[in-house]
C-alpha positions in Angstrom: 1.6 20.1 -13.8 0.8 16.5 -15.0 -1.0 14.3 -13.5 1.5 12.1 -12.6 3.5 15.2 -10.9 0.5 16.1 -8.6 0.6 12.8 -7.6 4.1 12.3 -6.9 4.2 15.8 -4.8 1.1 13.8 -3.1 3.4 10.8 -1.9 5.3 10.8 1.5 8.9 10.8 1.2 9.5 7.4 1.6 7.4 6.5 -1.2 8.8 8.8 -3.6 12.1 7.1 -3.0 10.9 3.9 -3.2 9.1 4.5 -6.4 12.5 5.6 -7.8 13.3 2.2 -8.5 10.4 1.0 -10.7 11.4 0.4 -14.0 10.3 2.9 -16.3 7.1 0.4 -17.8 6.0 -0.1 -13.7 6.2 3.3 -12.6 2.8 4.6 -13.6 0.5 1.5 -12.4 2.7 1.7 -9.3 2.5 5.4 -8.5 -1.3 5.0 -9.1 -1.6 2.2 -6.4 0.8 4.1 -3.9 -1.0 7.4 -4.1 -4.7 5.4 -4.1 -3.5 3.4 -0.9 -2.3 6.8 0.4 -5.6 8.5 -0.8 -7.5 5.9 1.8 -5.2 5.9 4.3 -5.6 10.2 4.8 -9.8 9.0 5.1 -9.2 6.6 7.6 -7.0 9.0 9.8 -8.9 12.4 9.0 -12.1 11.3 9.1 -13.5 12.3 12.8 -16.3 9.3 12.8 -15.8 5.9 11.2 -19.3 6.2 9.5 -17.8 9.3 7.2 -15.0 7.1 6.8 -16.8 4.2 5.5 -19.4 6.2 3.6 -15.9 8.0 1.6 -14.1 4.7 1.7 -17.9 3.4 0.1 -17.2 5.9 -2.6 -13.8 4.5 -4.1 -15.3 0.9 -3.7 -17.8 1.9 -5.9 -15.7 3.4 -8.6 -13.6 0.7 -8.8 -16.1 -2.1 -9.4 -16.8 -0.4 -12.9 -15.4 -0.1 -16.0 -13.3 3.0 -15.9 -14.8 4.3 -18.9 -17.8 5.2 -16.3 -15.4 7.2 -14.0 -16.2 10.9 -13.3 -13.6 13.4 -14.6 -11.1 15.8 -12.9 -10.0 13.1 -10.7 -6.1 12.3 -11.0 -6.4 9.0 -9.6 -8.4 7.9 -11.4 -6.6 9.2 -14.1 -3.7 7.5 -13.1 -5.6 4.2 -12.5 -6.4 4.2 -16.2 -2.8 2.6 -16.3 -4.1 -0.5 -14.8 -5.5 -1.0 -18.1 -9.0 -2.4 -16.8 -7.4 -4.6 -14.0 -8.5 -2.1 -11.2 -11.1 -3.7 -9.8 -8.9 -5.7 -7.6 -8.1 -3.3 -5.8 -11.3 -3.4 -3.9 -9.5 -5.4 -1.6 -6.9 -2.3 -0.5 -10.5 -0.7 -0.1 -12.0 -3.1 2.5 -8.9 -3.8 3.9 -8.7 0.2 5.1 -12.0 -0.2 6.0 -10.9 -2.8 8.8 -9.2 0.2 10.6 -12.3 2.4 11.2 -13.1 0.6 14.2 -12.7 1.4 17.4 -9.3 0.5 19.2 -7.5 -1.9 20.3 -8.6 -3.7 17.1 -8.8 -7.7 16.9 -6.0 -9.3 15.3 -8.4 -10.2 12.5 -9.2 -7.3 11.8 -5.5 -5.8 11.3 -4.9 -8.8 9.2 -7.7 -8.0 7.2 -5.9 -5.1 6.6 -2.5 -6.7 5.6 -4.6 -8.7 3.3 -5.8 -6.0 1.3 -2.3 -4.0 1.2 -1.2 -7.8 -0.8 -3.8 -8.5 -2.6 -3.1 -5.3 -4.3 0.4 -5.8 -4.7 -0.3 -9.2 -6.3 -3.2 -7.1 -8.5 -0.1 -5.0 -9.7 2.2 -7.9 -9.9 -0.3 -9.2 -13.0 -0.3 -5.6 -14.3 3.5 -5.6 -14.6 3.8 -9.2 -15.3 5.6 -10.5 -12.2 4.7 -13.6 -9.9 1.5 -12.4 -8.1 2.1 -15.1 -5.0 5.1 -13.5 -3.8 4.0 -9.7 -4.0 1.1 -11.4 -2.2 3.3 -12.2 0.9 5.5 -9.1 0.9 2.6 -7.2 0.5 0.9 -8.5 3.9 4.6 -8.2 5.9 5.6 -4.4 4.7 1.4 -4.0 6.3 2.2 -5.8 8.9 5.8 -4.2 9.9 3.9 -0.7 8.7 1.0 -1.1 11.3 3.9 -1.9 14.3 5.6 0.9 14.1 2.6 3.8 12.8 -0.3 3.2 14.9 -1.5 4.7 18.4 -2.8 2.1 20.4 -0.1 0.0 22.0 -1.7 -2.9 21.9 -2.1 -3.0 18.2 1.3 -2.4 17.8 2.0 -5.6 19.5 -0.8 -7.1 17.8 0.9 -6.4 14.7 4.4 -7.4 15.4 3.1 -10.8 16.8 1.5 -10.9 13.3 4.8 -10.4 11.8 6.8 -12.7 13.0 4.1 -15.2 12.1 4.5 -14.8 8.9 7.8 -16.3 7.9 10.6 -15.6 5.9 10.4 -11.9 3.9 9.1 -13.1 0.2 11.6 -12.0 -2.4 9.8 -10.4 -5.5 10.2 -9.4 -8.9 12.6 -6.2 -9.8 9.5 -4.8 -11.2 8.1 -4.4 -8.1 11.3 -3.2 -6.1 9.6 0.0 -4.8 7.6 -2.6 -2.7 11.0 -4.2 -1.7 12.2 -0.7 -0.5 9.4 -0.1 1.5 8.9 -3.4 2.9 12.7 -3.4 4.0 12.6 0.6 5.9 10.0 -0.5 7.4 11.2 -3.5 8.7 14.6 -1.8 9.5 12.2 1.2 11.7 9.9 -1.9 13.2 13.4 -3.5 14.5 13.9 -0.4 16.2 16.4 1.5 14.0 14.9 5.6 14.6 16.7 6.8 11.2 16.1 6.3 7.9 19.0 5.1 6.2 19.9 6.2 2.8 22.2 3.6 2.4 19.5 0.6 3.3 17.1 2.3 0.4 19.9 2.6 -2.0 21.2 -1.4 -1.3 17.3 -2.4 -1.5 16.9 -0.6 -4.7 19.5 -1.6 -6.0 19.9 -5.0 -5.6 16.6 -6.3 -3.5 17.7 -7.1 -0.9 
């Protein structure tokens, strides 16, 4: 199996669709930020006591504030990361923004918007990878976070927390077709935060498809 595979087979179903619409010179740099923002997001939920969360969430900071040619091997993320062809380091910013979700509930809304801020700034990290407009994969970024966190967590109160957050946002930000799997997941989400229970097939297709 390839490293890409066992990263795919990694990926909840959602994401696997949505990364079915990345152009072919996208896909890699895209799977590897969808199965590193996974990778943190099973820490944060699996890890028992927020210090064993931060000191694992501690380890990926670490490794990507050096050049990759210092990485360990047998890793497939990092692996995969390679494809970020030495731009990976902003992605320490999906790191600390995970990190603002290892504290104890209801969290502030600063802290969740921490969060949403690190989800975009490493969509706008890809968007220079692939060579799209970083300033609107910046905005989407934050809402799919955002419309994520309202329907996913626990704690009632955060939910609202992020809804409220939401709506303050704006308009949805219309990116590049190179970063439609973002589109796709931004727009199920949305579609689940606004109270629809099923995925629909259709809506992923149309937002694949056309992006919108």
């Amino acid at each position: 199996m390839s490293v890409a595979d066992s990263l795919l087979e990694a990926l909840p179903p959602l994401h696997r669709l949505a990364l079915a619409y990345a152009p072919k010179a996208a896909r890699e740099p895209t799977l590897a930020l969808l199965a590193l923002d996974q990778r943190l997001a099973g820490i944060v939920r699996n890890s028992h006591e927020p210090s064993l969360a931060q000191l694992r969430l501690a380890w990926w900071r670490e490794q990507l504030m050096v050049d990759a040619a210092a990485w360990p091997r047998g890793e497939p993320l990092l692996a995969a990361l390679q494809s970020w062809r030495g731009k990976h380091t902003a992605l320490v910013e999906l790191v600390n923004g995970w990190e603002m979700l290892t504290g104890a509930a209801p969290l502030p809304d600063a802290d969740l918007s921490e969060f949403a801020g690190g989800r975009g700034e490493a969509f706008a990290a890809l968007a220079e990878v692939v060579g799209a407009p970083c300033e609107p994969a910046l905005q989407l970024g934050r809402q799919w976070a955002l419309a994520d966190l309202a329907t996913n967590v626990a704690n009632p109160e955060e939910r609202e927390a992020a809804a409220r957050l939401l709506a303050a946002e704006g308009r949805t930000a219309r990116v590049a077709r190179s970063l439609r799997p973002l589109t796709v997941l931004h727009g199920l989400a949305q579609r689940k935060q606004k109270g629809h229970s099923a995925v629909s097939l259709m809506t992923a297709m149309r937002l694949g498809l056309l992006g919108r």
